[in-house]
C-alpha positions as MATLAB code, in Angstrom:
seq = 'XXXXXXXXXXXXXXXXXXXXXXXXXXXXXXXXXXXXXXXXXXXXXXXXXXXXXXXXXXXXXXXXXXXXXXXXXXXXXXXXXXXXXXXXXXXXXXXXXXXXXXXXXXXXXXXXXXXXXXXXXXXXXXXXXXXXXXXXXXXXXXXXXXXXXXXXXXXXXXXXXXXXXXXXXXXXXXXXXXXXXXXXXXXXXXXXXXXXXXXXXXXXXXXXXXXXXXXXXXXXXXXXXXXXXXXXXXXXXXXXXXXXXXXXXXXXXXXXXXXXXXXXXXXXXXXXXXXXXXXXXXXXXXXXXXXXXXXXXXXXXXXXXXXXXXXXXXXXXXXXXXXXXXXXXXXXXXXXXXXXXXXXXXXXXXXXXXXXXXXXXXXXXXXXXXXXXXXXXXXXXXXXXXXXXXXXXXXXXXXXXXXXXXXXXXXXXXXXXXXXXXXXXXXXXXXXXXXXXXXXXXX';
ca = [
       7.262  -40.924    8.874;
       5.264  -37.702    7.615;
       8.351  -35.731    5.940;
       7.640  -32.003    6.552;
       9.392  -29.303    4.309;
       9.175  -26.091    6.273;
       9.378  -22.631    5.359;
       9.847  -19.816    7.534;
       9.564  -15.938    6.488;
      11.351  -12.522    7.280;
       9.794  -11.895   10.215;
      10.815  -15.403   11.321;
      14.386  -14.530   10.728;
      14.473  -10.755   11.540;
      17.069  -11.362   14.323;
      18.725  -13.786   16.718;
      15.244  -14.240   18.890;
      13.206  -15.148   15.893;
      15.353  -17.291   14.588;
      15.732  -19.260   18.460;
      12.244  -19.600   18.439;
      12.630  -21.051   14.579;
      15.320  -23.526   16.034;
      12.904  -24.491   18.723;
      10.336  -25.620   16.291;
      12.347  -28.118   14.276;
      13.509  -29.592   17.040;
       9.888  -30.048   18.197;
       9.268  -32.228   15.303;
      11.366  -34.575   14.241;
       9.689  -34.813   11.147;
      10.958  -31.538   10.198;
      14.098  -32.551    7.861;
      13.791  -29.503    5.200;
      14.494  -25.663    6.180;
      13.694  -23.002    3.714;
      14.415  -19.067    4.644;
      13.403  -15.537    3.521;
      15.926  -12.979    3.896;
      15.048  -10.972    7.153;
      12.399   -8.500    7.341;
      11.447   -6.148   10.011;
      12.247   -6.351   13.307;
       9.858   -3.061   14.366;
       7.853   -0.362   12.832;
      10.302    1.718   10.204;
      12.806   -0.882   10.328;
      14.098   -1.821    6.396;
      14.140   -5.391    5.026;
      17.314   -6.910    4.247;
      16.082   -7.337    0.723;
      14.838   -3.564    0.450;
      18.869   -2.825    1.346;
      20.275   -4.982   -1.075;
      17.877   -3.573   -4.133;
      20.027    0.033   -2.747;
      22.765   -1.933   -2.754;
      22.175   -2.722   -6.421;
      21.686    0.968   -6.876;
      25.073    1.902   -5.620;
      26.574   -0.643   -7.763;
      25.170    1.021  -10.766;
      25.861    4.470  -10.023;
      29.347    4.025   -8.113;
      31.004    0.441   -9.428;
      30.977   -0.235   -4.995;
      28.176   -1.022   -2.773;
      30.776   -1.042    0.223;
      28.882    1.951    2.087;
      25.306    0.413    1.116;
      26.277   -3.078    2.285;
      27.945   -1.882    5.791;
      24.027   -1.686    7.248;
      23.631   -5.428    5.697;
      26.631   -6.538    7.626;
      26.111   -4.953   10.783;
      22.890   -7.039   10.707;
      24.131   -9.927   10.172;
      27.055   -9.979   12.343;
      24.812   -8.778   15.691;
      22.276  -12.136   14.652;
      25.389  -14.286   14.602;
      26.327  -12.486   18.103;
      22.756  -12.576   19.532;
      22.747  -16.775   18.639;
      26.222  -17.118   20.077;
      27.574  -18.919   17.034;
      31.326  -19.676   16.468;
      31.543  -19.045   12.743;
      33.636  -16.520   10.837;
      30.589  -14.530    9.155;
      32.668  -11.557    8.746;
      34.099  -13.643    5.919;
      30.917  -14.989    4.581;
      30.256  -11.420    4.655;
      33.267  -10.259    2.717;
      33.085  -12.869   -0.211;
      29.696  -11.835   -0.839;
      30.405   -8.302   -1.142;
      33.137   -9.009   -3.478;
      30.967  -11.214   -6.002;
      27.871   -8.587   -5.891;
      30.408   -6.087   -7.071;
      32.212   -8.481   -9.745;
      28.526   -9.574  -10.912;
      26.958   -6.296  -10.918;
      23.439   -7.956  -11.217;
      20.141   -7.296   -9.538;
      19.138  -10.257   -9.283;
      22.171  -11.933   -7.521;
      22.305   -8.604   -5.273;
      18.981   -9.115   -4.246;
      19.415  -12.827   -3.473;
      21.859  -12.490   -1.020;
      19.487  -12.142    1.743;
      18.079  -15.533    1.813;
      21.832  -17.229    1.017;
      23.081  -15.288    4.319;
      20.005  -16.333    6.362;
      20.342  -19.579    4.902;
      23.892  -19.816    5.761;
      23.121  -18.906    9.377;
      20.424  -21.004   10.395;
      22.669  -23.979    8.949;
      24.965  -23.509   11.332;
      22.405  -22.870   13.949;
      20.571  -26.215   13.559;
      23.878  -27.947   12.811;
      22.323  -29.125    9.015;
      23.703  -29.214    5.534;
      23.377  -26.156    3.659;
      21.858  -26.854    0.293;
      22.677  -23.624   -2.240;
      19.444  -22.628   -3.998;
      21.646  -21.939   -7.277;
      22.954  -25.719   -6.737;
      19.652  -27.172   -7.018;
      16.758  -24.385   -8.396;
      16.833  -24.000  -12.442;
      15.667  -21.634  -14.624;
      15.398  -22.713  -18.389;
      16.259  -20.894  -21.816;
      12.743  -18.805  -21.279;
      13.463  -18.241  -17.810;
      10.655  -20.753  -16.685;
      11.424  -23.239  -13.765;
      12.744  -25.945  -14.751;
      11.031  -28.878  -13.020;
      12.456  -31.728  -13.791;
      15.964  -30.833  -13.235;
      15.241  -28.777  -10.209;
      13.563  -31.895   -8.851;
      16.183  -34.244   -9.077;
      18.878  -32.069   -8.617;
      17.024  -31.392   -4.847;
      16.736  -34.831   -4.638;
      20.256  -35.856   -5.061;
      21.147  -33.265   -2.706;
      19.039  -34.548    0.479;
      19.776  -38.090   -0.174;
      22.768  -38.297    2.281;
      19.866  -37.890    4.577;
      20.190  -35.310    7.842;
      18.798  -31.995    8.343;
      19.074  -29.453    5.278;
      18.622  -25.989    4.979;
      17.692  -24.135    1.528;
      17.547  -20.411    1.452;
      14.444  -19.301   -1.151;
      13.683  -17.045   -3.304;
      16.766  -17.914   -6.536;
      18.160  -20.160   -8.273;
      20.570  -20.682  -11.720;
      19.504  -19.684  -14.869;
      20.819  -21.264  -18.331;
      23.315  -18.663  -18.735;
      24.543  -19.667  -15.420;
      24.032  -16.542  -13.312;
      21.147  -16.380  -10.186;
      18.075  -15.603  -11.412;
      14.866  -14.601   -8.794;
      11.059  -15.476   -8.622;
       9.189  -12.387   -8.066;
       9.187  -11.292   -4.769;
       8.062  -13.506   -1.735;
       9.494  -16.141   -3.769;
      10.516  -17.790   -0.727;
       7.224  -19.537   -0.767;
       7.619  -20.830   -4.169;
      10.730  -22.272   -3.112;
       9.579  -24.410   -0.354;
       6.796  -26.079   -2.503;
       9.624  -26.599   -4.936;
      11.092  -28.520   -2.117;
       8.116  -30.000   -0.752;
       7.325  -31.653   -3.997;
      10.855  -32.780   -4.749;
      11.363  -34.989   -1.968;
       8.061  -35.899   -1.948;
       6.705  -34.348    1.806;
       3.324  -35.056    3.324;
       3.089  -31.715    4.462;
       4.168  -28.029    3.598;
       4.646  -26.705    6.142;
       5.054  -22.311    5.722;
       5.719  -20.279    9.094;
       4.691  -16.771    8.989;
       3.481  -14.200   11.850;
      -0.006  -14.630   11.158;
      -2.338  -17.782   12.542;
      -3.836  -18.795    9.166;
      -5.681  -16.865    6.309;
      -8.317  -14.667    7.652;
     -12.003  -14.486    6.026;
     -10.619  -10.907    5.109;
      -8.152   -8.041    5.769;
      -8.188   -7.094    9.673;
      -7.372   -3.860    8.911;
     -10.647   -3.561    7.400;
     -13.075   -5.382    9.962;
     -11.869   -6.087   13.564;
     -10.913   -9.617   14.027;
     -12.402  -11.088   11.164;
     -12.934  -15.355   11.444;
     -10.127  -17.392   10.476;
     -10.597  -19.786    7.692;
      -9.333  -23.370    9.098;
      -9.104  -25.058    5.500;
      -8.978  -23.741    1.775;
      -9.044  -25.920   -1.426;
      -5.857  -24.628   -3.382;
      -8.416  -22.858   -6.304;
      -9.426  -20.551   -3.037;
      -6.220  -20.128   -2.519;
      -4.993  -18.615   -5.565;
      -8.482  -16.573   -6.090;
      -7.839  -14.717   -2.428;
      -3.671  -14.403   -2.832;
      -4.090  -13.165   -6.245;
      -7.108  -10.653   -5.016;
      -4.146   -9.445   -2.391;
      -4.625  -12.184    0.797;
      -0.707  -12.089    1.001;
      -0.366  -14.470    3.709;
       1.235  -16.997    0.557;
       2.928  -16.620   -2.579;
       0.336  -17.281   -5.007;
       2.673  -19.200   -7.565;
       3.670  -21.275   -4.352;
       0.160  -24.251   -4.782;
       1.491  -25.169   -8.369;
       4.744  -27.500   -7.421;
       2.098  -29.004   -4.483;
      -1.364  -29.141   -5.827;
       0.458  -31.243   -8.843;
       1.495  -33.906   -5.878;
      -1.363  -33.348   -3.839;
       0.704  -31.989   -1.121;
      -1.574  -30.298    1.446;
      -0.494  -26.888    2.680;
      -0.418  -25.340    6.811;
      -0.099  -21.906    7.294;
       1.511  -21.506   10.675;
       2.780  -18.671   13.196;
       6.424  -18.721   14.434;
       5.352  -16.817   17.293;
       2.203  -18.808   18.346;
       2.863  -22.309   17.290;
       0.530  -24.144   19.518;
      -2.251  -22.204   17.345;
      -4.233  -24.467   14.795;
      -3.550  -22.332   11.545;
      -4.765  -23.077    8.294;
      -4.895  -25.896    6.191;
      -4.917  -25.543    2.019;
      -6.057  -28.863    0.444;
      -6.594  -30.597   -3.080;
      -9.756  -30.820   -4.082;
     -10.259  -34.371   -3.519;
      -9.439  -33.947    0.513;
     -11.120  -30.319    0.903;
     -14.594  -30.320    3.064;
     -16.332  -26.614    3.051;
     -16.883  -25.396    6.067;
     -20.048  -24.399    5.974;
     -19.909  -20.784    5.272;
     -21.068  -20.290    1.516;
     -17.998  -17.560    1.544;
     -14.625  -18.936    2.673;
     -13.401  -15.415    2.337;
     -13.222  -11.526    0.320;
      -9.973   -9.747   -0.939;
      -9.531   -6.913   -3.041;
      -7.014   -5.160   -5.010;
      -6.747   -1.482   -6.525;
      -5.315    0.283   -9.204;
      -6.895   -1.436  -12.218;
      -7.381    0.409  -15.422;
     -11.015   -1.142  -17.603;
     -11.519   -0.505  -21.268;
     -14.933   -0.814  -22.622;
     -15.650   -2.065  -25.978;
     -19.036   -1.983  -27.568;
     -19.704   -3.288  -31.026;
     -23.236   -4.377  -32.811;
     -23.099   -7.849  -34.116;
     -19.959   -8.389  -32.104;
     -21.034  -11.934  -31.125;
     -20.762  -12.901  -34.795;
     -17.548  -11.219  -36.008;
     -15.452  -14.006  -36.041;
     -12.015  -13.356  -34.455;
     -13.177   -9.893  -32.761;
     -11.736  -10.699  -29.283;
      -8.413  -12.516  -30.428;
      -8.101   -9.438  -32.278;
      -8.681   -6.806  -29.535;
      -6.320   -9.273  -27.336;
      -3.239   -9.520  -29.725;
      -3.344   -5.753  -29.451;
      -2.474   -6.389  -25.453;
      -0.304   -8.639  -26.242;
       1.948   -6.438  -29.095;
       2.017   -4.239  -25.650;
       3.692   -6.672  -23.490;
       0.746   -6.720  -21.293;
      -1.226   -9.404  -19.652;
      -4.938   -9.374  -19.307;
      -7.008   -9.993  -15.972;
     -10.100  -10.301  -16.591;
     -12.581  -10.184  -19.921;
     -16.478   -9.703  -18.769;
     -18.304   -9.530  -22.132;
     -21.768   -9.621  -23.521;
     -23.317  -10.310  -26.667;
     -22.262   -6.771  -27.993;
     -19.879   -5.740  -25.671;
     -16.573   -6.824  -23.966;
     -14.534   -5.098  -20.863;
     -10.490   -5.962  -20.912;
      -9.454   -5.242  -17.024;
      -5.808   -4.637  -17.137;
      -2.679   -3.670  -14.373;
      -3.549    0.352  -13.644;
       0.589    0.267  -13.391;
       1.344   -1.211  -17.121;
      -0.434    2.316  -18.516;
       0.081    5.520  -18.769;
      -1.468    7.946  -20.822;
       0.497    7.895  -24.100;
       0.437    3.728  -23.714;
      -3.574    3.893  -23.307;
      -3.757    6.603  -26.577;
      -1.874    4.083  -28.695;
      -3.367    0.761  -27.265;
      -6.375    2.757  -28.333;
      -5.965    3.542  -31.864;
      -5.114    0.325  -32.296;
      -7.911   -1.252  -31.043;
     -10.305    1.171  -33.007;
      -7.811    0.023  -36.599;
      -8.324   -3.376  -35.638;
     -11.842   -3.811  -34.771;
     -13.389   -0.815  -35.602;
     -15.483   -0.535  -32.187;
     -18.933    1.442  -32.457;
     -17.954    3.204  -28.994;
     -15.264    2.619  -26.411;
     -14.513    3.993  -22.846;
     -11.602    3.822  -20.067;
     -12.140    3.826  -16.421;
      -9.301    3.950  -14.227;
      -8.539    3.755  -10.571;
     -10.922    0.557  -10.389;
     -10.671   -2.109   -7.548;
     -11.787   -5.376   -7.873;
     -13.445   -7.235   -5.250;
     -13.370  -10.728   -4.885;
     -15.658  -12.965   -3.216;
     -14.636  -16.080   -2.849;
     -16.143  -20.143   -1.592;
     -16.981  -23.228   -3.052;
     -19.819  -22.733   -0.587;
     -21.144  -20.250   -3.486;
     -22.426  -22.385   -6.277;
     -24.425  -24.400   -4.456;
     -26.054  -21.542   -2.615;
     -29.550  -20.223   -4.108;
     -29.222  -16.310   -3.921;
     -25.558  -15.167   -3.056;
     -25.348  -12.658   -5.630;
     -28.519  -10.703   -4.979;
     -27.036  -11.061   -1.062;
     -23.943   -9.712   -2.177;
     -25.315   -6.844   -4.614;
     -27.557   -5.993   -2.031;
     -24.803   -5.797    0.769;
     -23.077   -2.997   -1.748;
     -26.382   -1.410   -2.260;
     -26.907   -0.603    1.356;
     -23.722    0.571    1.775;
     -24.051    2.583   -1.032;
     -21.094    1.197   -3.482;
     -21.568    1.683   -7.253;
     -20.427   -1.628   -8.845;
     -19.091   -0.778  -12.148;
     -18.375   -4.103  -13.288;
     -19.306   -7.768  -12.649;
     -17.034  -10.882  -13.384;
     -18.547  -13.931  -12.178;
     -16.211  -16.731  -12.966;
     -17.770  -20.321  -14.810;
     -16.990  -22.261  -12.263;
     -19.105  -20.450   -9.723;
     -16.058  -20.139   -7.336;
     -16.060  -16.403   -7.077;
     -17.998  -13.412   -7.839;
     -15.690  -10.554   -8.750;
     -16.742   -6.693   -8.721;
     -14.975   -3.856   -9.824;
     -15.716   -0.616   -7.963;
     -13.848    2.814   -7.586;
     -11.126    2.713   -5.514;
     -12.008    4.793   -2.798;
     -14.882    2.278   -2.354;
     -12.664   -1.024   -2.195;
     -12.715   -1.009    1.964;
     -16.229   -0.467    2.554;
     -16.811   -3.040   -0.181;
     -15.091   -5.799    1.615;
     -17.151   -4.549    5.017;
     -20.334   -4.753    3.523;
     -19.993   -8.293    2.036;
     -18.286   -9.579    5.392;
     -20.750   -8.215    7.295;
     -23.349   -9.720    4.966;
     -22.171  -13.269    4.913;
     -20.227  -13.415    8.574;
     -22.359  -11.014   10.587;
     -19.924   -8.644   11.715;
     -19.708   -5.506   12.348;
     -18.177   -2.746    9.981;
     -15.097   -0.916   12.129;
];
């Protein structure tokens, strides 16, 4: 039998339709024994997320001791989904107990996982399966990292009655005992978690797109969808901003070798895309599987003479980050020169003066310089390193279109070229380099 874990997303459980046409694919497959929800998102244009209404539910909890007024919208939802499916379940006290432990817990992060334990709870009783309690079987250790090996087993122990289960995503227990989150769209995460501890042939995620897309649509009209990925491509184009999957979500898999399917709840006849290990992964053909970008980075530039043999120089200039609390993206250097690209969001101007000084006390930098509002643009394929000429291609594609690259990351592994450009520029970026690799036309 090929076990599938399957999740499905907000838009998959937005209301009472969505989640039909959810039921309707399980029972398609009978290899479909493992459920795991989002909370429900959108069901139209300026509609909130069920999520988005608990963080204000949080809110109201911390300003008035109640979120009863704030948690009347959640429960209206809920109770017209459980009237739209025509379930015979008393949700109104579901409802009521988890209003009364929000406001005894007073946490954000339990607030906020409510979503997926009500959608959870819900589709149980929709498919007629067990409900398996993501703060039953999901662990967080002393440092707040997942804890594998008793997350695994724990899962384990719980589907071994065999039968249908459902698992809402998204939480699980920490080592102080309360619900601790992943960051958000943790949902995916989740359902690898899953995947890999009862040991599935397939991960299956459900989402409203058909598979990853060579880039955004909202940049080039109808750009070509990418029918497999190796899981390195993966990360590269969901960290870049692809946000069709959690990027987090390949770890639990890739360590199993677990291949991934991105598929569409509301066109599941349609292929979708595959995300392989290495060792099962056949390119294509195109030397670029696909280009994402992201804005709002923040560059410092570091020049030095005889950097190159100043022993320690960059672990020096890094531990400053790090005093910060801030993580580091990307490093481009040179023999006299390095560039630290950080978050644009992790600093403001009186963070940048002292991350500054400090630098210049630690290193004692000949000349330095900030640019902010800096996108980075990634192109991304295996394709790439085998391919004579792709950067000149791609450097002339931003040429022509007349993009100033202020930075070039080019990663050792030849997997993806990575340029940093103004902001303003990021869209016509991503154009130019479709157009130059897939032959379409800029919209």
């Amino acid at each position: 039998m090929a076990l599938k874990v399957c999740k499905f997303g907000g838009t998959s459980m937005a209301d009472g339709h969505t989640m039909t046409k959810v039921k309707n694919i399980i029972r398609a497959d009978s290899d479909r024994l493992y459920v795991v929800v989002s909370a429900p998102g959108k069901r139209f244009s300026g509609d909130t997320k069920i999520t988005d209404l608990l963080y204000g539910c949080y809110e109201q909890l911390k300003t008035t001791g109640s979120c009863r007024q704030a948690f009347a919208e959640i429960e209206k939802r809920f109770t017209g989904i459980v009237k739209e499916l025509g379930l015979d379940f008393d949700i109104r006290g579901v409802l009521s107990a988890t209003l009364e432990r929000m406001e005894r817990e007073k946490s954000e992060d339990f607030c906020a996982s409510r979503g997926e334990y009500l959608s959870a709870v819900v589709m149980a009783h929709l498919l007629d399966a067990k409900f398996v309690d993501g703060e039953d079987v999901v662990f967080f250790d002393e440092n707040g990292a997942f804890d594998d090996k008793k997350s695994y087993a724990a899962i384990a122990s719980a589907v071994s009655g065999g039968g249908l289960c459902v698992f809402p995503g998204f939480y699980g227990r920490g080592a102080d005992g309360k619900i601790k989150t992943f960051s958000r769209g943790g949902s995916d995460i989740t359902g690898a978690i899953v995947a890999r501890a009862v040991g599935a042939s397939v991960y299956e995620n459900w989402t409203d797109v058909s598979g990853f897309l060579a880039c955004d649509p909202r940049i080039v009209d109808s750009p070509k969808r990418i029918k497999t990925l190796s899981y390195k491509e993966l990360r590269e184009l969901s960290y870049m901003g692809a946000n069709v999957l959690h990027a987090e979500s390949i770890f639990p898999v890739r360590k199993a070798n677990i291949p991934i399917v991105i598929k569409n709840t509301f066109r599941p006849e349609d292929e979708g895309t595959s995300i392989l290990p290495i060792a099962q992964y056949k390119p294509g053909g195109n030397i670029v599987t696909g280009i994402a970008g992201k804005k709002n980075f923040t560059v410092l530039f570091i020049e030095k003479s005889h950097m190159n043999s100043e022993v320690g120089f960059v672990r020096k200039v890094l531990s400053v980050f790090e005093r910060f609390n801030i993580s580091v993206e990307h490093i481009p250097s040179g023999i006299d020169t390095m560039s630290v690209v950080v978050e644009g969001s992790c600093m403001d101007n009186f963070r940048l003066e002292q991350i500054l000084e400090c630098i210049k006390a630690e290193v004692e930098p000949d000349f330095m310089r900030v640019s902010e509002n800096i996108a980075l643009v990634a192109t991304v394929g295996h394709g790439m390193s085998s391919s004579v000429g792709t950067s000149a291609r791609l450097f002339k594609a931003l040429a022509d279109a007349g993009v100033n690259i202020k930075m070039i990351d080019q990663g050792s592994s030849e997997l993806n070229i990575i340029v940093g450009v103004k902001d303003e520029d990021m869209e016509r970026s991503i154009a130019a380099i479709y157009r130059e690799f897939f032959g379409s036309d800029r919209v």
